[in-house]
KEKE-3310 file (N, C-alpha, C; in steps of 0.2 Angstrom, whole numbers, plus 5000, padded with zeros to 4 digits):
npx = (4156:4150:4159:4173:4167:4165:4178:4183:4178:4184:4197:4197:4189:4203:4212:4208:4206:4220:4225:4216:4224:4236:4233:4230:4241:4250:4241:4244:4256:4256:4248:4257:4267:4262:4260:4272:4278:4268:4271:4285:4283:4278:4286:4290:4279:4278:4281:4271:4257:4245:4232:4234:4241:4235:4225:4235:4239:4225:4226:4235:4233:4221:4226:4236:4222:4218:4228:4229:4217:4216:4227:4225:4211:4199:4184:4179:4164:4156:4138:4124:4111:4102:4105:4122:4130:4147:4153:4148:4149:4147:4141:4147:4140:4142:4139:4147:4158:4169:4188:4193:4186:4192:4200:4190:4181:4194:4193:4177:4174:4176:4181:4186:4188:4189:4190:4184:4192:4198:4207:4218:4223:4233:4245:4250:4263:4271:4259:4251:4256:4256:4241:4236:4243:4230:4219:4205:4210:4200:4198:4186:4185:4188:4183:4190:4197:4187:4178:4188:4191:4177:4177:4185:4181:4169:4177:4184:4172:4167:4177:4174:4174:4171:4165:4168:4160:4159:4144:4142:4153:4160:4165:4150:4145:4136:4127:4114:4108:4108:4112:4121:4119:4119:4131:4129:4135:4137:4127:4123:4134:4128:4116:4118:4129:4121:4123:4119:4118:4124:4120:4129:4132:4141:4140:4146:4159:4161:4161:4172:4183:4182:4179:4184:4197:4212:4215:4204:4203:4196:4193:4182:4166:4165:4154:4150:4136:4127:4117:4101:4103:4101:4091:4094:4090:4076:4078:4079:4092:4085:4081:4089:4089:4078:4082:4092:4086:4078:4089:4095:4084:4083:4097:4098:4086:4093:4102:4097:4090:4102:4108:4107:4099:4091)
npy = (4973:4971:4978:4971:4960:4966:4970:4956:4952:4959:4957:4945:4944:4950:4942:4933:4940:4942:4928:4925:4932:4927:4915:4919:4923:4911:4905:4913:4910:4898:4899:4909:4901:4888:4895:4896:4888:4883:4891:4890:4878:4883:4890:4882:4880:4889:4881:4878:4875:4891:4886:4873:4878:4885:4876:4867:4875:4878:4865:4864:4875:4871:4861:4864:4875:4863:4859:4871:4873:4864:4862:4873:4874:4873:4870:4863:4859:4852:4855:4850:4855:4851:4838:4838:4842:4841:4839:4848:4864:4880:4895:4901:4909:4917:4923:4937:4941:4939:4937:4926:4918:4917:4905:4897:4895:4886:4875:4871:4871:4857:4853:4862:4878:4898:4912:4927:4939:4952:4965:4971:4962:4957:4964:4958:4952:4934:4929:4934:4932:4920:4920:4929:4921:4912:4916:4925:4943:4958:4977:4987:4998:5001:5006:4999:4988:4982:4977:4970:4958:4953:4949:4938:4928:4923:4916:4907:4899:4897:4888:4876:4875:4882:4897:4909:4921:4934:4941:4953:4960:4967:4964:4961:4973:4975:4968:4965:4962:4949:4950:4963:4974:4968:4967:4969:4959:4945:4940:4945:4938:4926:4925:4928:4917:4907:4900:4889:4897:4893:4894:4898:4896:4904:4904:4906:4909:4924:4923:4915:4922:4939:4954:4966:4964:4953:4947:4943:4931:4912:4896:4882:4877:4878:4880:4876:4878:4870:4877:4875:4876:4888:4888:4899:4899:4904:4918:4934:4946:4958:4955:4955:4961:4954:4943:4943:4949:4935:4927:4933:4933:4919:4917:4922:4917:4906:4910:4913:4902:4896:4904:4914:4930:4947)
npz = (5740:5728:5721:5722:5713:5703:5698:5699:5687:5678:5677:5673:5662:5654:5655:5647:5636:5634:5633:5621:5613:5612:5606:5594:5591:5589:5580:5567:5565:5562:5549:5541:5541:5535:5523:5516:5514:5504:5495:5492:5484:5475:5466:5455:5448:5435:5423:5419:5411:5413:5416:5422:5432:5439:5444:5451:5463:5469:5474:5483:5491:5496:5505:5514:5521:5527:5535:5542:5548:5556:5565:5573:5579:5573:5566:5549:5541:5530:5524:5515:5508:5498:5485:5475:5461:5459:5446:5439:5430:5438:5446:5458:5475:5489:5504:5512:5527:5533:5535:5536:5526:5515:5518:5520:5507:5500:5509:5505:5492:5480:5468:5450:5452:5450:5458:5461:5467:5477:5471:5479:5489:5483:5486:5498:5507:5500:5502:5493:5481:5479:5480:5468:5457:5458:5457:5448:5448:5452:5452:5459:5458:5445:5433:5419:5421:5430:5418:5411:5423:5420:5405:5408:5419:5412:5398:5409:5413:5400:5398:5406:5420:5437:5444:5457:5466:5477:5479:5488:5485:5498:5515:5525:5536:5546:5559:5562:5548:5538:5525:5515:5501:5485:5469:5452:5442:5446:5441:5429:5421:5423:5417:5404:5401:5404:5414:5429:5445:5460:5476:5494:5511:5523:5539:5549:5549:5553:5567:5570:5565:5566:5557:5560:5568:5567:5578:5584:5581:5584:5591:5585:5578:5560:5547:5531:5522:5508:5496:5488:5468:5457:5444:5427:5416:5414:5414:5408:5403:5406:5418:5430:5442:5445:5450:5456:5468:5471:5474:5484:5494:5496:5502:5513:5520:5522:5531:5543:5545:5549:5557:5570:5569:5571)
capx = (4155:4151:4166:4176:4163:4168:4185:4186:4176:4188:4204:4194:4190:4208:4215:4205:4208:4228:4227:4214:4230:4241:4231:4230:4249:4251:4239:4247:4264:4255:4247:4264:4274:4262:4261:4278:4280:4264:4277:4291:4283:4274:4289:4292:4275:4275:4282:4266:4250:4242:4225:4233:4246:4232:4222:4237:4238:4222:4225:4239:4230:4216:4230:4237:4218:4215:4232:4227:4211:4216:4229:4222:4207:4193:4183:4174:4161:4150:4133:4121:4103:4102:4112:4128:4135:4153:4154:4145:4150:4141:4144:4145:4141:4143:4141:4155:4159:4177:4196:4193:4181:4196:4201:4182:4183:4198:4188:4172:4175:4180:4179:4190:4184:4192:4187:4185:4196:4201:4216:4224:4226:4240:4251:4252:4269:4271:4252:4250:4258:4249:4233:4236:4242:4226:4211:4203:4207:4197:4198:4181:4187:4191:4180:4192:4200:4181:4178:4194:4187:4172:4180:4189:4176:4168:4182:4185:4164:4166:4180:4171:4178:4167:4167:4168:4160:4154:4139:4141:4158:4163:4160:4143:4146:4128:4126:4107:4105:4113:4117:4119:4116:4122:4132:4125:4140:4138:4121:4124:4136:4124:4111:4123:4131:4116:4128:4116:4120:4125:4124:4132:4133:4146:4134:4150:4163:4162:4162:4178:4188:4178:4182:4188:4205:4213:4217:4194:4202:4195:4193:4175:4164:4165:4149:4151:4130:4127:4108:4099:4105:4097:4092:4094:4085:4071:4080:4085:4096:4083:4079:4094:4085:4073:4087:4095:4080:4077:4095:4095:4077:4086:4102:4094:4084:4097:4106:4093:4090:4106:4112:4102:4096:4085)
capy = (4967:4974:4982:4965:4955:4971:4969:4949:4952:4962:4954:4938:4947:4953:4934:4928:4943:4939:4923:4925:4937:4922:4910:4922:4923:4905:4903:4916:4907:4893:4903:4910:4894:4885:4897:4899:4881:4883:4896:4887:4873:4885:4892:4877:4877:4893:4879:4873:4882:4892:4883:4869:4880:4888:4870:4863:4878:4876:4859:4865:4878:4866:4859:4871:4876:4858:4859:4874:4874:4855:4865:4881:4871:4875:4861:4863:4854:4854:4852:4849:4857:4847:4836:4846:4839:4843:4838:4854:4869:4884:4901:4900:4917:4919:4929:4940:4943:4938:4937:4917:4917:4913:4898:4892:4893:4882:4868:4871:4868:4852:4855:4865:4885:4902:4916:4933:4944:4959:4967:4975:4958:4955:4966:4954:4946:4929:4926:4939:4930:4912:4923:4932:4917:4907:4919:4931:4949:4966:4981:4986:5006:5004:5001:4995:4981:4976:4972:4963:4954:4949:4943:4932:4925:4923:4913:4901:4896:4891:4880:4870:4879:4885:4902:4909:4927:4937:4948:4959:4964:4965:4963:4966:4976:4975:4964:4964:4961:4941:4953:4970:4975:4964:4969:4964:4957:4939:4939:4946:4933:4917:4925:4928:4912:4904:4894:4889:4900:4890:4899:4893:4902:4904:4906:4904:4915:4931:4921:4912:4931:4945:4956:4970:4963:4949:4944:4940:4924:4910:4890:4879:4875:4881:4875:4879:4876:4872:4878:4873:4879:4891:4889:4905:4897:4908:4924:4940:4952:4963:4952:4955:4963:4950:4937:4946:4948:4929:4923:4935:4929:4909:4915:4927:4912:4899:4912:4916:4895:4893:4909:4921:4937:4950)
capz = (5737:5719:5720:5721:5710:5696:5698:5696:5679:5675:5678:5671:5654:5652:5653:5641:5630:5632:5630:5615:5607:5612:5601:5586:5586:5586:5574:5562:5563:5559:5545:5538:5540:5527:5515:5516:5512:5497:5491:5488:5479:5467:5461:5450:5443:5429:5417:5416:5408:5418:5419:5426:5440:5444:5447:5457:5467:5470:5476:5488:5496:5498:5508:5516:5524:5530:5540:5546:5553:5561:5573:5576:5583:5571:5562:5547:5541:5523:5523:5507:5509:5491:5483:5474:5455:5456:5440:5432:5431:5442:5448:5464:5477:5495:5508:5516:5533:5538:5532:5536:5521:5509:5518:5520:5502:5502:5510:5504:5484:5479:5459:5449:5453:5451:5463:5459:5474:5477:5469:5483:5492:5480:5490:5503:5505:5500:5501:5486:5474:5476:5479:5461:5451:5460:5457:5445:5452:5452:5456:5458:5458:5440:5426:5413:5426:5433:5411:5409:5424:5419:5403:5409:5419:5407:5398:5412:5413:5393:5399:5413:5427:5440:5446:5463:5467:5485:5477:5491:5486:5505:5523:5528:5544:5549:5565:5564:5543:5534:5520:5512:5493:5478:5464:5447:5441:5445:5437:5423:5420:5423:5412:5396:5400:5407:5421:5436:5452:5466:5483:5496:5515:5530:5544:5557:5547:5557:5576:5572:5566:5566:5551:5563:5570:5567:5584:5587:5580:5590:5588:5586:5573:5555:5542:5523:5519:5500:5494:5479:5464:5456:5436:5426:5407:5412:5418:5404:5405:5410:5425:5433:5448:5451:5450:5462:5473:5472:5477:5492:5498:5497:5505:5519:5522:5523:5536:5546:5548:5554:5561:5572:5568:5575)
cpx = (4154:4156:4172:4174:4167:4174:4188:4183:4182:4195:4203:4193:4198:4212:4213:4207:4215:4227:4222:4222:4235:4241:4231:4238:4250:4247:4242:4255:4263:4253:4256:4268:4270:4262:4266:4279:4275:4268:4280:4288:4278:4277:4291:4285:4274:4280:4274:4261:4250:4235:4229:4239:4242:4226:4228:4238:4232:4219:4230:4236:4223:4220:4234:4231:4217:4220:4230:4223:4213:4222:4227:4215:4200:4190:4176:4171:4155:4144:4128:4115:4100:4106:4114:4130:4139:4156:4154:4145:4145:4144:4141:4145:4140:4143:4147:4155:4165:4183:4195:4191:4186:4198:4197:4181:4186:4195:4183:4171:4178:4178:4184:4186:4189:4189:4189:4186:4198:4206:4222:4228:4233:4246:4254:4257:4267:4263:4249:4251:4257:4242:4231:4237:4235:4217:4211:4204:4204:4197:4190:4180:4187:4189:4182:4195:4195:4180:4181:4190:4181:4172:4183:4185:4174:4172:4184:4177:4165:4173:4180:4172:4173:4169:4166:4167:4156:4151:4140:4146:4163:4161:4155:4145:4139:4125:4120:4104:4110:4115:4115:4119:4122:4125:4128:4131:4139:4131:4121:4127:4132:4120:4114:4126:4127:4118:4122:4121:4119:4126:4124:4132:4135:4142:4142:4157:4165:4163:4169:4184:4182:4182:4186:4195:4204:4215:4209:4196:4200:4191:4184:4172:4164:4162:4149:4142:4129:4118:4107:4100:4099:4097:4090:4090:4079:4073:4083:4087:4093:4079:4084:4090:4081:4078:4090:4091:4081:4083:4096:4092:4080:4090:4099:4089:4087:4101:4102:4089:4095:4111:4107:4105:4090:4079)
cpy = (4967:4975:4975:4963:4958:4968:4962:4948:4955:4962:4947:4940:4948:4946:4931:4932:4940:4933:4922:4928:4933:4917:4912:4922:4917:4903:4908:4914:4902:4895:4905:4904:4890:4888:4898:4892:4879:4887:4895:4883:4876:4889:4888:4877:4881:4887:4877:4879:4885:4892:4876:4870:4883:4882:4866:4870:4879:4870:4860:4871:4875:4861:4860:4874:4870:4858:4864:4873:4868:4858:4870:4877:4872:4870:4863:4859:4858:4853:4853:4850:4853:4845:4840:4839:4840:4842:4844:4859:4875:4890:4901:4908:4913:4922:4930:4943:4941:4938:4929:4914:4912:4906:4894:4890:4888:4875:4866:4867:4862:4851:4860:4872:4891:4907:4923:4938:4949:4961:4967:4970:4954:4956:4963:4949:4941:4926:4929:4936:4924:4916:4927:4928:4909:4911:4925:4938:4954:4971:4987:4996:5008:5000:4998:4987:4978:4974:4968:4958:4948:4944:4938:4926:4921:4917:4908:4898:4890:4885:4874:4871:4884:4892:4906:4918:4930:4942:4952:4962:4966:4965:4966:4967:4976:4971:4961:4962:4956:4947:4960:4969:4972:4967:4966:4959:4949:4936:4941:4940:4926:4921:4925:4921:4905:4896:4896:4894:4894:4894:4895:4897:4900:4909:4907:4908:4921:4929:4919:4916:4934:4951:4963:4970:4955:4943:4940:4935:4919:4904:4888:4877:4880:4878:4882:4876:4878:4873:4874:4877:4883:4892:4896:4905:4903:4915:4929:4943:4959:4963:4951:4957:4957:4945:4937:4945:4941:4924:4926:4934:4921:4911:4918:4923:4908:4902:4913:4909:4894:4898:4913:4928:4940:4950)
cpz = (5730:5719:5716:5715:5702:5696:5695:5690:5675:5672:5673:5663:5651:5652:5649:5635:5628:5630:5624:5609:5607:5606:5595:5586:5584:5580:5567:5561:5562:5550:5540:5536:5534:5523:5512:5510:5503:5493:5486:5484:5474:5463:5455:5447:5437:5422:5415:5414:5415:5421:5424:5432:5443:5448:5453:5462:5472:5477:5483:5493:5499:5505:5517:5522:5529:5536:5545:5551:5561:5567:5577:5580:5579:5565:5557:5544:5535:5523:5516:5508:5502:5489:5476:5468:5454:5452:5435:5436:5433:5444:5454:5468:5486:5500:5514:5520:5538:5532:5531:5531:5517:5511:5518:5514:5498:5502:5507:5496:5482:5469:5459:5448:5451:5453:5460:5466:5470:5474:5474:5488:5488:5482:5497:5502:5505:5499:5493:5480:5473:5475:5469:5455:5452:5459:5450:5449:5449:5456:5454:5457:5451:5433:5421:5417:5429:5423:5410:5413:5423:5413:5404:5413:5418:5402:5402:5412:5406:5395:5406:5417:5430:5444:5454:5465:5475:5481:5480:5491:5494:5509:5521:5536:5550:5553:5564:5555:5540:5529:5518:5504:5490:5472:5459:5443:5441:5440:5430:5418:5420:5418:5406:5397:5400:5408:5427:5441:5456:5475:5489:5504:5520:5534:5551:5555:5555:5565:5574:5569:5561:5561:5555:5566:5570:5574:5589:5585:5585:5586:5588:5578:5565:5551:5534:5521:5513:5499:5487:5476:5461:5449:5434:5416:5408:5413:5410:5405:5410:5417:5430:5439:5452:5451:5455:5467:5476:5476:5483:5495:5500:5501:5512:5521:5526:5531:5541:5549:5553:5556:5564:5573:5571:5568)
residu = (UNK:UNK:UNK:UNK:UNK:UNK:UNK:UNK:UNK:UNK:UNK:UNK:UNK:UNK:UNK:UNK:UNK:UNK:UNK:UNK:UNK:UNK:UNK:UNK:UNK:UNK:UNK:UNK:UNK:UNK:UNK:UNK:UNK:UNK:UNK:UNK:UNK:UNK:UNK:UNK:UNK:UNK:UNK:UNK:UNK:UNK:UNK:UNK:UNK:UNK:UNK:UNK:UNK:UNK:UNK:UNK:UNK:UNK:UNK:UNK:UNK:UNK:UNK:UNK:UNK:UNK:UNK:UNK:UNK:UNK:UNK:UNK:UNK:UNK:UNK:UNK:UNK:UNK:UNK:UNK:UNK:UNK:UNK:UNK:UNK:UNK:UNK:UNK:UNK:UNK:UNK:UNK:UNK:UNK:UNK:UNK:UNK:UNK:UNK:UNK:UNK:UNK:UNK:UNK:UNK:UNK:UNK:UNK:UNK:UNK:UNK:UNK:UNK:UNK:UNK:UNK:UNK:UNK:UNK:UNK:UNK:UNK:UNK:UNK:UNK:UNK:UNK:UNK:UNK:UNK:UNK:UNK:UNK:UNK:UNK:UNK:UNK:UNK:UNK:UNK:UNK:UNK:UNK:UNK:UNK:UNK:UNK:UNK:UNK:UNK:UNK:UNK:UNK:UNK:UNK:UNK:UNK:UNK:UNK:UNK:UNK:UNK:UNK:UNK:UNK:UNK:UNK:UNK:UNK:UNK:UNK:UNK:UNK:UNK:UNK:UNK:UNK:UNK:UNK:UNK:UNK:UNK:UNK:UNK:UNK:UNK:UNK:UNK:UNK:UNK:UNK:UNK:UNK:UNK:UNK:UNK:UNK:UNK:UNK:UNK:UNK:UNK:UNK:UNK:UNK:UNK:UNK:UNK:UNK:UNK:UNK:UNK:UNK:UNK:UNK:UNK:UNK:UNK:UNK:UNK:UNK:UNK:UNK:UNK:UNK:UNK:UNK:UNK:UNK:UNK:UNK:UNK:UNK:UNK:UNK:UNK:UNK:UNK:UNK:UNK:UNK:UNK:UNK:UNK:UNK:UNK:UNK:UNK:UNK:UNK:UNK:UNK:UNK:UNK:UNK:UNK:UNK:UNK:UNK:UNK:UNK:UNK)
# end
């Protein structure tokens, strides 16, 4: 009787797997076919500055995510633990644990931002080259290209443009802890510029594609939670630690509301 009961678990697992790898494929021809489509319509925009091709790209990958999500089945949804001035400029941080992050992103921002990614994801066809003229990149291996970085930064903040960074640099792979260790990077910047931090947390990231294979893709809820801001007037350069400290106690909170942890 185990014997059988084993076996229908088994064959029962192995269905759902297949048809999960069914569902990621269609979802990544969904995926491909619009950015294919954000593509073509960004080749016409290099007449235009580059503050405002990288605001309408913006607005088309805003686009672009909304279509997604609404076929692939996965529905996300904003919530305001405080009310939010998208009027004023903020360095906004997040925690990282999926590939999905960037389209959460996407949704999430409704104000003009520029995100600080990765370099390497510029080698990704077609995605590469909206992702490279839509974001600030870093290569985090290579001290003269993290300065540029930060200038530039830096440079979009003094021009009312909000900034978008994950402290933790990348996944946190740690089932059991909301986050691992912070670069100083983002703080620095708010205290020399003395721009509020904004943090903001995807509790549902990691359930809807797990940052190990792209095929954990899988539909349902998706919540982008905004915290309260966090003023940096009283914070100095040599308080980067506790700045740090105190944004990860807020978000390590917020995740730990509404995600469980051991």
């Amino acid at each position: 009787m185990d014997g059988v009961l084993n076996r229908k678990k088994w064959i029962m697992k192995w269905i759902i797997r297949f048809l999960q790898i069914l569902y990621a494929i269609y979802a990544f021809i969904w995926f491909v076919a619009l950015m294919l489509i954000v593509f073509i319509i960004s080749l016409a925009l290099p007449i235009c500055s580059p503050t405002k091709r990288s605001n309408i790209l913006y607005v088309l990958c805003r686009i672009w995510a909304t279509i997604w999500l609404a076929v692939v089945g996965i529905r996300h949804k904003r919530i305001y633990v405080s009310p939010h001035n998208k009027k004023k400029s903020y360095i906004f941080v997040a925690n990282h644990s999926s590939y999905i992050d960037i389209v959460q992103i996407m949704m999430a921002l409704r104000q003009p931002v520029r995100i600080l990614a990765k370099s390497e994801m510029a080698r990704i066809p077609i995605f590469g080259n909206i992702y490279k003229n839509a974001t600030i990149m870093v290569d985090r291996k290579n001290a003269e290209t993290r300065a540029h970085s930060i200038k530039r930064l830096v440079q979009v903040l003094k021009m009312g443009i909000s900034i978008f960074i994950f402290p933790e640099g990348t996944f946190n792979e740690d089932a059991a802890k909301p986050l691992k260790h912070f670069y100083d990077g983002a703080f620095k910047i708010a205290i020399e510029t003395q721009t509020p931090i904004k943090p903001v947390i995807f509790p549902d990231a990691v359930d809807r594609l797990h940052y190990r294979h792209i095929t954990a893709l899988t539909p349902g809820k998706l919540r982008t939670i905004y915290l309260e801001e966090i003023p940096v007037n009283n914070y100095t350069i040599n308080d980067i630690a506790a700045l740090k400290q105190h944004l990860k106690d807020v978000m390590e909170k917020g995740l730990r509301t509404h995600r469980m942890y051991k």
